[in-house]
C-alpha positions as CSV (number, residue, x, y, z in Angstrom):
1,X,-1.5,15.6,-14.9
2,X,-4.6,15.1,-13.0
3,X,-4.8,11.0,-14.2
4,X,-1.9,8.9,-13.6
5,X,-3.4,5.6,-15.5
6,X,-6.7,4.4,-17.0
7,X,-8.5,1.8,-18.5
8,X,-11.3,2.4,-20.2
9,X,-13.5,-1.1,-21.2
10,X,-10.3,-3.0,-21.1
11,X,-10.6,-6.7,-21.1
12,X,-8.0,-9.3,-21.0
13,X,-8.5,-13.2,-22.1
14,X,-6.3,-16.0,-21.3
15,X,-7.9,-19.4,-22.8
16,X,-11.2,-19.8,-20.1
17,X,-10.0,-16.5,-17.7
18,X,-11.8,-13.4,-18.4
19,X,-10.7,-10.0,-16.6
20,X,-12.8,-7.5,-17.2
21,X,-14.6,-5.4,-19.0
22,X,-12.9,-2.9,-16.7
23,X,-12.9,1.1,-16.0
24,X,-10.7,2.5,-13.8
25,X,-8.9,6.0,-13.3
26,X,-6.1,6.7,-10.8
27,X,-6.1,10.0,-9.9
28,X,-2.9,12.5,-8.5
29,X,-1.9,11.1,-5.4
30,X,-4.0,8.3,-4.7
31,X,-2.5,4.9,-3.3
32,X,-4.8,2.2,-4.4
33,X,-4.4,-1.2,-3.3
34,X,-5.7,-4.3,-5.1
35,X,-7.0,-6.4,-3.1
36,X,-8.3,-10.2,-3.9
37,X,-7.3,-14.3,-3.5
38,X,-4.2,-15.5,-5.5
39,X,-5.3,-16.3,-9.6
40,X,-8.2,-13.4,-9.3
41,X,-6.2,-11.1,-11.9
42,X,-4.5,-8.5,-9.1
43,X,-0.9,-8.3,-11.6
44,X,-2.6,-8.7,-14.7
45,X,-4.7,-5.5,-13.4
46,X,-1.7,-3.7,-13.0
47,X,0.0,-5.2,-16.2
48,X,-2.9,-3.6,-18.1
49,X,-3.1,-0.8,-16.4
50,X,0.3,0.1,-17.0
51,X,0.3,-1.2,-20.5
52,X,2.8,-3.9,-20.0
53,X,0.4,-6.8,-21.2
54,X,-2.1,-6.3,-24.5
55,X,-5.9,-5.5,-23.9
56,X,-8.6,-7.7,-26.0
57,X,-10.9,-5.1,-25.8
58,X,-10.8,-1.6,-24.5
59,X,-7.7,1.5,-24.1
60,X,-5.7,2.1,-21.3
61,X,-3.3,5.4,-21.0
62,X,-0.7,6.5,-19.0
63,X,-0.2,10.1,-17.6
64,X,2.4,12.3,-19.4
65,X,5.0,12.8,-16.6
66,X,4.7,9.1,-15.0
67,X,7.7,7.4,-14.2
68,X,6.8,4.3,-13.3
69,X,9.0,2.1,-11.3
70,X,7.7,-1.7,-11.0
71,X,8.8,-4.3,-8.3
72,X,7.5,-7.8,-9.8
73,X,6.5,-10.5,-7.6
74,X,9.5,-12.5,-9.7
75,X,12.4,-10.0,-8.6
76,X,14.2,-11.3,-11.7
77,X,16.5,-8.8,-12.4
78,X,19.6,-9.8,-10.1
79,X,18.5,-13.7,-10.5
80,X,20.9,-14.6,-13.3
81,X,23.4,-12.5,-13.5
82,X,27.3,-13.3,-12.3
83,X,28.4,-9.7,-12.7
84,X,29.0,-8.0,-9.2
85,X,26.1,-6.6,-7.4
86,X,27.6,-3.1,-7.3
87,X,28.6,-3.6,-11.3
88,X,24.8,-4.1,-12.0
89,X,23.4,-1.7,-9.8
90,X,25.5,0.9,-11.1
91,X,24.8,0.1,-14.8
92,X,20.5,-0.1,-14.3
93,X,20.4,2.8,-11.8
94,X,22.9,5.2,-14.0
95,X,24.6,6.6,-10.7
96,X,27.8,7.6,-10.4
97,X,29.9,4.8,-8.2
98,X,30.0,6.7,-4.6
99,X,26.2,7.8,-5.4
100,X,25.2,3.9,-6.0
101,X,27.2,2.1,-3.0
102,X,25.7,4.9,-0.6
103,X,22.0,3.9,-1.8
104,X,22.8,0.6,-2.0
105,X,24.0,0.5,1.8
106,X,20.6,3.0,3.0
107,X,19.3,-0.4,1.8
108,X,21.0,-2.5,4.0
109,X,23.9,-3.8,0.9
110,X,27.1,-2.6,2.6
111,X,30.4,-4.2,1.5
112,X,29.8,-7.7,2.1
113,X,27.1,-7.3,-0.3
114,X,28.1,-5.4,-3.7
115,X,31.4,-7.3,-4.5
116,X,29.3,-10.9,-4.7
117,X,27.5,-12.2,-7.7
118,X,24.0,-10.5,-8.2
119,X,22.3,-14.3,-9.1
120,X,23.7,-15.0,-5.3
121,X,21.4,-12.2,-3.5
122,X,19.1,-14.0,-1.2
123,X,15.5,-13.1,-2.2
124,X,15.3,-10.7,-0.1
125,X,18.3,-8.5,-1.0
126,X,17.3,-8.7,-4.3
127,X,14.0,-7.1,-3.3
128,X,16.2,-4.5,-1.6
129,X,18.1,-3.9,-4.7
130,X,15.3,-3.5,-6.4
131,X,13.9,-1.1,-4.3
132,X,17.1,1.1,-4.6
133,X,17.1,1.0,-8.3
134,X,13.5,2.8,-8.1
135,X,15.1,4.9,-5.8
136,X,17.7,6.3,-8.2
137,X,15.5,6.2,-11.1
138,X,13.2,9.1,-9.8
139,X,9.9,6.9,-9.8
140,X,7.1,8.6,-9.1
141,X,4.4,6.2,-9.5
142,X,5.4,2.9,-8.0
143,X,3.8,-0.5,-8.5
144,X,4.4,-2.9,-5.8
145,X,3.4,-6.2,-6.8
146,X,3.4,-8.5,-3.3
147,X,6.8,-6.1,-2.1
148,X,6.7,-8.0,1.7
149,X,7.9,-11.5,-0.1
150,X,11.3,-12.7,1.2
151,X,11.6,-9.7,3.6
152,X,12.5,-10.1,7.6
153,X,10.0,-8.1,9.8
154,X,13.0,-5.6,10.2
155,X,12.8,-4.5,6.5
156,X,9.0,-4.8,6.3
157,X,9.1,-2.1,8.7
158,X,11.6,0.1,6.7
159,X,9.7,-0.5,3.5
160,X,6.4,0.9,5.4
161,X,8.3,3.6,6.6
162,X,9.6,4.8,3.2
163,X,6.2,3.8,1.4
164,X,4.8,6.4,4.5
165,X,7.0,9.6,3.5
166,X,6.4,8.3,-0.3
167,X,5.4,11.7,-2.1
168,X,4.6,9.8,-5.7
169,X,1.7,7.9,-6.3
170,X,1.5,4.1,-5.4
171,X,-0.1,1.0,-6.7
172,X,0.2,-1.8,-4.6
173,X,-0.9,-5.6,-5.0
174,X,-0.2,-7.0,-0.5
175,X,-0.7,-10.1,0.6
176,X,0.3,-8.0,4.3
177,X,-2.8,-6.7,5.1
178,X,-0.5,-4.8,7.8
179,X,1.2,-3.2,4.8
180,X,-2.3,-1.9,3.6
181,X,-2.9,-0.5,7.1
């Protein structure tokens, strides 16, 4: 469809902290970016937006053929597990075993990588494995919520490459204001 997310008078309160009212529309094939200091609502934005958190006031909607893939600022989902990296990729992404270790390794996880306990990823190859996932889920809107955290200037530079050629649409919460550029 022509709208990918809205929110229509949405408001969000937490105790004293007010977002809102807001009324936004991302459109097909727009990359916004939210700009703003840390604690000025950027990810509950894009929580409401994508109707992850509960509005006070107001609606929000998605489009009918978004698939949205989210990278949290928490990267959470290899933190705590002891299962194998490759076990767990394989299982969230649905791909078939050759499939997964291929992606995994265009992310820089080779075999040194997927035989290891996923809660022993360094930050940033968890951010990489959690890129990949998106990947293999067939995302087409992706929400990027501070994606340069825990990543060497090699891998910044991949991740603007691929966010570049990115054909979906793209919400994106940077502290890298080179990112934005």
């Amino acid at each position: 469809g022509e709208v990918v997310a809205w929110l229509d008078g949405a408001v969000v309160v937490r105790g004293e902290w007010r977002l809102g009212p807001i009324e936004v529309a991302v459109s097909f094939g727009e990359r916004v970016a939210v700009l703003g200091p840390n604690g000025a609502g950027k990810s509950t934005l894009l929580a409401s937006l994508l109707g992850r958190i509960p509005l006070d006031e107001g609606r929000q909607g998605l489009g009918p053929s978004v698939v949205v893939g989210e990278l949290s600022q928490t990267r959470r989902r290899f933190a705590s597990t002891e299962e194998p990296l490759a076990e767990q990729f394989l299982e969230l992404s649905g791909l078939s075993r050759p499939e997964g270790r291929s992606l995994l390794a265009k992310f820089g996880l080779g075999a040194a990588h997927v035989g290891r306990p996923a809660a022993s990823l360094s930050p940033g190859e968890r951010t990489r494995a959690e890129l990949a996932i998106l990947m293999a889920r067939g995302t087409n809107c992706l929400v990027l919520d501070e994606p340069t955290n825990h990543l060497d200037l090699p891998a910044i530079e991949q991740l603007e490459e691929a966010l570049a050629a990115w054909p979906g649409y793209l919400l994106l919460v940077p502290h890298d204001r080179r990112l934005v550029d």
